[in-house]
N, C-alpha and C positions, 0 to 999 in steps of 0.2 A: 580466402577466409582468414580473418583473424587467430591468429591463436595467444594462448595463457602462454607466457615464457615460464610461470612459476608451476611445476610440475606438481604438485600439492593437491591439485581437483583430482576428487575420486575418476573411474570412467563414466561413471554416470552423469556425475558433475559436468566435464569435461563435454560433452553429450549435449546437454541440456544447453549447456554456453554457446555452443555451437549452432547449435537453431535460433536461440535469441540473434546470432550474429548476422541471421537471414531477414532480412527486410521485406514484408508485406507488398505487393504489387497489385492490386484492385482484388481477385479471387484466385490470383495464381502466384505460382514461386517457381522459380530458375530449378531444374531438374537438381537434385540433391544425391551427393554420394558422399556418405558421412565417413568419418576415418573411427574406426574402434576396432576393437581385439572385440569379438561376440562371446571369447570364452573367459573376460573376466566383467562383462556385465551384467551387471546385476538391473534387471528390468523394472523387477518389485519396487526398489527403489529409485528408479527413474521415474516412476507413476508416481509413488509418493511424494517426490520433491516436485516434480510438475506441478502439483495440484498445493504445495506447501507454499511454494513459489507463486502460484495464482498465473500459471501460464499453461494450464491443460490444455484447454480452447486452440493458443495459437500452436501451442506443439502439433495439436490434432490436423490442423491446417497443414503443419511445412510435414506432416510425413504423409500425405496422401502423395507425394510425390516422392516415396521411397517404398511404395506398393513394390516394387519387383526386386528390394533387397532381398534375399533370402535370410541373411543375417538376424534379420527382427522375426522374433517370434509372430505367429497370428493371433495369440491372445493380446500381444501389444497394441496392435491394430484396429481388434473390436474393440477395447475398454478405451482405447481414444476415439473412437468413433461414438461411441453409449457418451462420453463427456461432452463430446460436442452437441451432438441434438437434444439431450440433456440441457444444455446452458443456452442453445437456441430456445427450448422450450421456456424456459425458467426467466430467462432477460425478455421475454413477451408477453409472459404474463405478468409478471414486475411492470411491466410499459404499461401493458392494458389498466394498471390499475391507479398507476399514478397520474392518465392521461386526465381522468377526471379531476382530479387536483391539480393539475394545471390549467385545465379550463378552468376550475372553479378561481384561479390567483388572477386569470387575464383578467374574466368580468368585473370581480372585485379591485380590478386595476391595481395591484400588488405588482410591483416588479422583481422577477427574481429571476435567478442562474442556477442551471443545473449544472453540477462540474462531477469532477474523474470520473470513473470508469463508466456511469449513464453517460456523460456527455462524450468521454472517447470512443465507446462502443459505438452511437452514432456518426459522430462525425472522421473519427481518422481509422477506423479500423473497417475494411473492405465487408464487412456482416455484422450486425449488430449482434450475431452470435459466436463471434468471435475473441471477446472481451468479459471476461466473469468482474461482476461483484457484490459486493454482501450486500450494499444498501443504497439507498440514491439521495446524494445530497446538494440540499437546493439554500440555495443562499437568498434571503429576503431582507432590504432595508430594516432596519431595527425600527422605525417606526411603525412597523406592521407586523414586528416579530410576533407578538401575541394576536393578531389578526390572521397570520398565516396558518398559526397553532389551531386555531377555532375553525379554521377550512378545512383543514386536514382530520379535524374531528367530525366535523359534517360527512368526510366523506368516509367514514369508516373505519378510522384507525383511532389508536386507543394509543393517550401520550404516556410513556415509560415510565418519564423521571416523578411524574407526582408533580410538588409544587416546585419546580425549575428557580433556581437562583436568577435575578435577574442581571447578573453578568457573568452568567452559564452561556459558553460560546458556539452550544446548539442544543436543539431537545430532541428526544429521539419517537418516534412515533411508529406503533407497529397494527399490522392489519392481518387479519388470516384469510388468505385465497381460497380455504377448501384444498387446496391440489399440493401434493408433495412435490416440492419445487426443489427440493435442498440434494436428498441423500444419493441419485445417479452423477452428478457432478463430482463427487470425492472421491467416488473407489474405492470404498470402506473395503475389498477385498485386501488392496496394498495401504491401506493407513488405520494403524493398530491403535492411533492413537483419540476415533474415535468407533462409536459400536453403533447398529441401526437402532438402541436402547437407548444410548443419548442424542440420537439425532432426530429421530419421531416426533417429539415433544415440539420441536420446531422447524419441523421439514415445509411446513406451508405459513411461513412470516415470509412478511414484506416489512421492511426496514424503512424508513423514510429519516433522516434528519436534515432539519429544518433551524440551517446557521444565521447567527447575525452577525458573525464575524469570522475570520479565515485562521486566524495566527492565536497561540494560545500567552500567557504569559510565561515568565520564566517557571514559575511554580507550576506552569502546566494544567491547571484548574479552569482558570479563568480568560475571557476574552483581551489580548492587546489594546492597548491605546492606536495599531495603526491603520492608518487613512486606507480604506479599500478603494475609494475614486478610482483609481487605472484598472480595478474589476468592472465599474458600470460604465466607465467612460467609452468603450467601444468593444462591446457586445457584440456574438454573432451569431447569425439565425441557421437553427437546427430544426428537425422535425421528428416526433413519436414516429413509429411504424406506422399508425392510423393514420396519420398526417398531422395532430396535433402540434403547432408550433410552439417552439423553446427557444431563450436564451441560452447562452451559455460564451461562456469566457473567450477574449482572444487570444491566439497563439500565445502570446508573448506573458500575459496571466497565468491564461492554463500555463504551461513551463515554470511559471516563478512557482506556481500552487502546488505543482505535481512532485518538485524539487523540496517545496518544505514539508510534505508531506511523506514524504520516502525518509528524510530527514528526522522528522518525530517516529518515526519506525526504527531508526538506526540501521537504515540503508538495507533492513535485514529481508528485500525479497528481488527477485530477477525483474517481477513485473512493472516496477520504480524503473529503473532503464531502460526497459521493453516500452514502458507508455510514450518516452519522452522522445525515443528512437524513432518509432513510428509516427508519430507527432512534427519532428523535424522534417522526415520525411514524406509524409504528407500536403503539407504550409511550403517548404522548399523554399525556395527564392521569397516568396510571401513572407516572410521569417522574418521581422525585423529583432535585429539583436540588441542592437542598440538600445530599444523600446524595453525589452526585456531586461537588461541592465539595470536601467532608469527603476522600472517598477521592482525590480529586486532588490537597491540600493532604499528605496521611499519605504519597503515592506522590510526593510533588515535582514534580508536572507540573499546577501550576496555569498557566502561562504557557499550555501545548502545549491543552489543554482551553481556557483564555481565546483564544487564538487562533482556533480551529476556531468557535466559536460568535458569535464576533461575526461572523466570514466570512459563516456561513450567515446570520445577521441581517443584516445590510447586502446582501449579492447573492446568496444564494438562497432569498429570502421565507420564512424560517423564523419562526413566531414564536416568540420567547423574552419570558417572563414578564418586565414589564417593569422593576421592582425587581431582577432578576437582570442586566438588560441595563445598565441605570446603574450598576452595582455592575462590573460587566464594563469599560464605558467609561471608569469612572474608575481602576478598576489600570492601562487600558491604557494611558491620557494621562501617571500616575504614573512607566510603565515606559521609562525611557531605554535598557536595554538590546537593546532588540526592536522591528524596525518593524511595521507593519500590513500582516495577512496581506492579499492582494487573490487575484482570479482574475486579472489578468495576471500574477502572479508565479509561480502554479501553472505555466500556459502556458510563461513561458518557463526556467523551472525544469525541465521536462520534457525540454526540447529539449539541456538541457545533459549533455554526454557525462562522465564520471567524473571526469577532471581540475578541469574547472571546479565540479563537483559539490563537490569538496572543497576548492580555490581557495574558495564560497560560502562552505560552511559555517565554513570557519577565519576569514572577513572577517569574520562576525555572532557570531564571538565578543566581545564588550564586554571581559568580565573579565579584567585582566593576567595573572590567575594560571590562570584557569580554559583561557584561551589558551594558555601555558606548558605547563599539563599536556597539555591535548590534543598538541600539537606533537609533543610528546617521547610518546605514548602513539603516534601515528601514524609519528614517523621509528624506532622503537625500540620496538615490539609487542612483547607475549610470546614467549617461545619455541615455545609450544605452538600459538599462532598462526603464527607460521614455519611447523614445521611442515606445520600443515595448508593452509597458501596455495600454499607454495610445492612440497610432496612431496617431503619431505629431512628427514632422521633425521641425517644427520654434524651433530658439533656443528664442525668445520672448515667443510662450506658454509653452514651456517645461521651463522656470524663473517663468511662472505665476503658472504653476502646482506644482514647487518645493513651492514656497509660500503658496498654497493651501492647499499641504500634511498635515503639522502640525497640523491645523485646524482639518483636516477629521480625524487625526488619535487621536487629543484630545475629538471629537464629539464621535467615535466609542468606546475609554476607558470609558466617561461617560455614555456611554448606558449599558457598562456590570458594572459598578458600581451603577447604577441607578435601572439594573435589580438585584442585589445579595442584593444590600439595601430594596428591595421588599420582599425579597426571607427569611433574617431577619425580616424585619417589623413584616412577614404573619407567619412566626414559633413563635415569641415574641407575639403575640397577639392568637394564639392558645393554648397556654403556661399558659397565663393571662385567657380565657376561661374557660381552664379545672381546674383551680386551682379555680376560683369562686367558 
């Protein structure tokens, strides 16, 4: 088993890394005996980061085969067990209801692809209840974007954004099942940070967004100028739990998408390397990389795809083809603009609340200009994004909100400088402590 060289992960951390480094095998995993000290883990927090991480599900899998540690508590045990048929239950009724909307896209002869976590839970992950996620999103030609929308409204969902920018790079569409689908999957026992007061209100959404395109612009707003063709050119056939047939991406797509999308997160969850893990390991030999490459170079996310792969090569025992791996190592030594992805950066990328989230992101801008434009894309958004952030149609409030931005977004820089100058102070005077 892999290990972290950098001693910095909590034990919980530490924990949680370690099962990711365990690979899926159809319904079963190679007998497991974890390495921890029982008397400095903290469980509470191993639940919470699981489920923060978006990897309850597979944790719940790799410890049915650590039943006879004594070590883990048995409440750890049932609250992973309540997660997992919890999220079997919840990703079937999501299926069952999106099934009609895609029969409704085939008649209508719409072509479209389901991708992450709908179409991993099907196809690379040994249970379709195996794999949590919030929404299911289906990619449709842009000549039928608004055709898709009108299906999805036939079939019972009610579209979010109002009147959608027409170079809005998906619309979001929500439907209510009747059945509390949300609040057994979280654990609201170990996550303080939501209550069953705000989660009621929408425990029975179904999420649908219905994309015209994959890649966002630099300002983040809006949809790319680039070519999807290597997404429709070779399509692979998946099927609902009913039987209902689906598109969805090849290997080498899925990968470049799963990679830009951990990417627009700022790498900040376990489940981004867990997807791509499993994936690889799945496809195997079937893998061409080469292909991958190609469509990561045409889509502009060779960095975000180089990232993601040397991670899994270095700390979660993936192997990558090893002419692919030096070929990897030497962009990445080339690339002055971008450090090296680690799993401590996932960790504490995770922990950070929005503010600092975006304080990251603008610091690991490199490029003067590419920094410029973002700035001015984040203090000075679209109007159509106004709009729909803020739920204001006057073009009077939506002048007084653009004036307001700056402010909130100079109040929120000084809270994460305010908090790293603490963070300073309290290591400089521990320092001056131990040195007395």
């Amino acid at each position: 088993m892999v290990t972290v060289h950098n001693s910095s992960l909590k034990p919980h951390e530490k924990l949680l890394y370690d099962f990711c480094c365990i690979t899926s095998i159809e319904d079963d995993f190679p007998d497991i005996e974890m390495q921890f000290d029982e008397n400095k883990m903290d469980w509470g927090a191993f639940i919470n980061q699981s489920v923060r991480h978006g990897i309850a599900p597979q944790i719940a899998k790799r410890l049915k085969n650590c039943i006879s540690d004594k070590r883990i508590p048995t409440h750890v045990f049932e609250c992973f067990d309540k997660i997992l048929a919890a999220n079997r239950f919840r990703n079937k009724v999501i299926y069952n209801h999106i099934s009609a909307l895609m029969y409704a896209f085939n008649v209508e002869e719409i072509p479209n692809i389901v991708l992450k976590g709908a179409a991993l839970a099907l196809d690379v992950y040994p249970d379709y209840g195996d794999r949590n996620f919030a929404d299911v999103d289906i990619l449709v030609d842009r000549k039928h974007f608004i055709k898709a929308g009108e299906l999805a409204v036939k079939c019972g969902f009610e579209q979010e954004d109002g009147n959608p920018h027409p170079e809005q790079i998906h619309v979001v569409y929500l439907k209510r099942c009747g059945t509390n689908i949300l609040t057994d999957i979280l654990a609201l026992e170990h996550y303080p940070e939501f209550t069953p007061e705000m989660i009621t209100p929408q425990a029975d959404f179904i999420k649908v967004e219905i994309h015209q395109n994959l890649f966002r612009r630099t300002n983040r707003f809006f949809m790319s100028n680039v070519d999807l063709a290597p997404f429709w050119e070779s399509t692979e056939n998946a099927a609902l739990p009913d039987g209902t047939p689906i598109q969805i991406p090849c290997a080498e797509a899925m990968a470049v998408h799963l990679c830009d999308h951990a990417a627009t997160h700022n790498f900040g969850r376990l489940i981004y390397p867990l997807d791509l893990k499993e994936l690889i390991h799945k496809k195997g030999a079937r893998l061409n990389w080469y292909k991958a490459q190609e469509i990561a170079q045409k889509t502009g996310k060779v960095y975000e795809l180089r990232s993601m792969l040397l991670l899994l090569s270095r700390e979660f025992n993936v192997d990558i083809p090893p002419l692919l791996r030096d070929s990897l190592e030497q962009d990445s030594h080339q690339d002055t603009l971008h450090a090296q992805l680690t799993v401590e950066q996932i960790f504490q990328t995770n922990l950070l609340d929005e503010r600092e989230q975006i304080w990251k992101r603008m610091t690991e801008v490199k490029s003067k200009r590419a920094f410029v434009r973002a700035f001015c894309g984040m203090l000075f958004p679209p109007v159509h994004f106004m709009e729909v952030a803020y739920g204001v149609q006057s073009p009077a409030k939506i002048a007084i909100l653009y004036c307001w931005r700056p402010f909130r977004l100079a109040a929120g820089f000084g809270w994460v400088l305010s908090r790293r100058f603490n963070k300073m102070r309290f290591k400089y005077l521990v320092k001056r402590d131990s040195s007395v």
